[in-house]
N, C-alpha and C positions, 0 to 999 in steps of 0.2 A: 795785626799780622796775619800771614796766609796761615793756615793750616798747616805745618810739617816744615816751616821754612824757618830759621832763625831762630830755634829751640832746639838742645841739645837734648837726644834720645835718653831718654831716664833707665830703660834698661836692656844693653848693650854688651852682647859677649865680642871678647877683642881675642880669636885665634892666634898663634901665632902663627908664621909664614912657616909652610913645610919645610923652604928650602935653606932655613937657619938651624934646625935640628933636626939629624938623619929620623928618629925615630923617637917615640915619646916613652920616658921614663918607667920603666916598672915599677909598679906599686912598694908601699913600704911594705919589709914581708917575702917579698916574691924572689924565687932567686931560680934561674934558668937552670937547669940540670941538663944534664943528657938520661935519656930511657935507663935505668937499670934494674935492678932485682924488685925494688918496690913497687914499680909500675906493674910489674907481674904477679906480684903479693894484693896488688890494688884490682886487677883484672880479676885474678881469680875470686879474688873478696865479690865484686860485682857479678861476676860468674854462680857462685855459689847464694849471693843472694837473691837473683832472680831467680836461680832454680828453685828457692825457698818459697818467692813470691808466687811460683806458676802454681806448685804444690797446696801453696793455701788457697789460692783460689779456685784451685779444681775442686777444693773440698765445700769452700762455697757455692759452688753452682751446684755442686751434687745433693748438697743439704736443704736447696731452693724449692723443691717439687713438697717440701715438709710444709712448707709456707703456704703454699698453694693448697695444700690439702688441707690444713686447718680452716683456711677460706672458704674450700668450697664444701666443709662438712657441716660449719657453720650454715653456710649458703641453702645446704639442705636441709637443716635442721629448720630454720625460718618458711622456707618451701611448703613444709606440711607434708601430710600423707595422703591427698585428696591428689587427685587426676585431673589437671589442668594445665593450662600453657604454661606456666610460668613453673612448675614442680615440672613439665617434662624438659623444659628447657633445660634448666639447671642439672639434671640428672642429664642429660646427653651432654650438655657440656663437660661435665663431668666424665664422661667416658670419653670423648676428643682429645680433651685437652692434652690427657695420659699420652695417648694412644700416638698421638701428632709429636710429643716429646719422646718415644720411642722410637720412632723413625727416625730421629735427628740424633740420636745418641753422639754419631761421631763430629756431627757439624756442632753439636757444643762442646767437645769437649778437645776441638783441633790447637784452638787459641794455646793448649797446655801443655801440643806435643812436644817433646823435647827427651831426649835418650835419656838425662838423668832425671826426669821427673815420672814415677811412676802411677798411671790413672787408672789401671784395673780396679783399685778398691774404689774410686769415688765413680767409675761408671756403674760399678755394681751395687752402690747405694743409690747410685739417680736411678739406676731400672728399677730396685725395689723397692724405692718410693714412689718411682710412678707407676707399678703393679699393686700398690698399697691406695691406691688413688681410683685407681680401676674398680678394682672390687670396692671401695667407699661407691662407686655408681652403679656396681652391677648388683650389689647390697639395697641400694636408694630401688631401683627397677622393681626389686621380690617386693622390700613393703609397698609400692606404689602398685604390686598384684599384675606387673607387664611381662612378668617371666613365666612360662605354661611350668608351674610347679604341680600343680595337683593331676590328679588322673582323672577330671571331670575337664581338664584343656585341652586332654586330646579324644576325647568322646568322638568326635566328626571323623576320625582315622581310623576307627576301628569298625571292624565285620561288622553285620546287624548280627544281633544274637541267633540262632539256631533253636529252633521252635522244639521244645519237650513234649509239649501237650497239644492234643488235637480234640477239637470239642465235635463231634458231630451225630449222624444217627435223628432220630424221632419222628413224628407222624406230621407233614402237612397238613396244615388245617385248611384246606380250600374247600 
C-alpha cells in the first residue's frame, strides 16, 4: 500500500464545527461575574503587593555592592603587598568599580520608583557601601606605598634649605 493512503490516522483531534456551538463551555468551577468589590479588594491586594515586591528589591540591590566588596577584598588580599600589574590592577578596579556605581545611583534604583515605595534608606546604603568599597582601595593604594603619605614624597616641592653656615677664610697655597 502507498504511504498515507488506506490507513486510518492513529492520532486524530476531531473539533467540532463552530457553527453548531455559539461558544465553548466554561470550565468546571468557573462562573461569569460582573466587576464588583472583590475585584477591587484583588487590585489593591496586587497593588500593595508589588509595592512590597519593589521595596524588597531595592533592598536587594542596595545590599549588592556588600558582595562585591567581600570579592574584591578577598581579590586584594590574594594580590599581595608587592607593586605589580596584577596588585595595581585590582586596586584601581577597586576604586572604579565604586566610583562608576555612584554615578549611576539613580539609573539603579529607577526600576523601584513608585510614590508608595520609599528608596532614600536603601540609596543610602548602596552609597555607603560603595564609599566602603572605595576606601577598601584607597586603603589597598597606602599599603601598596602609591599614596605621598610621608614627608620624604614631597621632598622635590620644597625650597632648598637656606645655608647657616659659611666656611671660608685662609691662606692659598700657591
Amino acid at each position: 500500500m502507498e504511504k498515507g493512503k488506506g490507513l486510518a490516522r492513529r492520532w486524530a483531534v476531531e473539533l467540532p464545527d463552530a457553527s453548531s456551538s455559539p461558544a465553548v463551555p466554561d470550565p468546571p468551577g468557573f462562573t461569569r461575574s460582573a466587576p464588583d468589590a472583590d475585584d477591587a479588594a484583588g487590585a489593591r491586594q496586587r497593588k500593595d503587593s508589588e509595592t512590597a515586591w519593589k521595596a524588597q528589591k531595592a533592598w536587594e540591590v542596595a545590599q549588592a555592592p556588600f558582595k562585591n566588596l567581600m570579592m574584591m577584598g578577598f581579590m586584594m588580599w590574594m594580590a599581595g603587598s608587592t607593586v605589580h600589574l596584577f596588585s595595581i590592577g585590582i586596586t584601581f578596579s577597586a576604586l572604579w568599580q565604586p566610583l562608576n556605581a555612584l554615578r549611576s545611583v539613580g539609573k539603579v534604583f529607577e526600576p523601584f520608583k513608585d510614590p508608595r515605595v520609599d528608596t532614600i534608606a536603601p540609596k543610602l546604603l548602596f552609597i555607603a557601601l560603595n564609599l566602603a568599597a572605595m576606601g577598601l582601595g584607597v586603603w589597598k593604594l597606602n599599603t601598596l606605598g602609591l599614596l605621598p603619605t610621608n614627608p620624604s614624597d614631597w621632598v622635590s616641592s620644597l625650597a632648598p634649605a637656606r645655608e647657616v653656615e659659611y666656611a671660608g677664610g685662609g691662606v692659598p697655597l700657591i
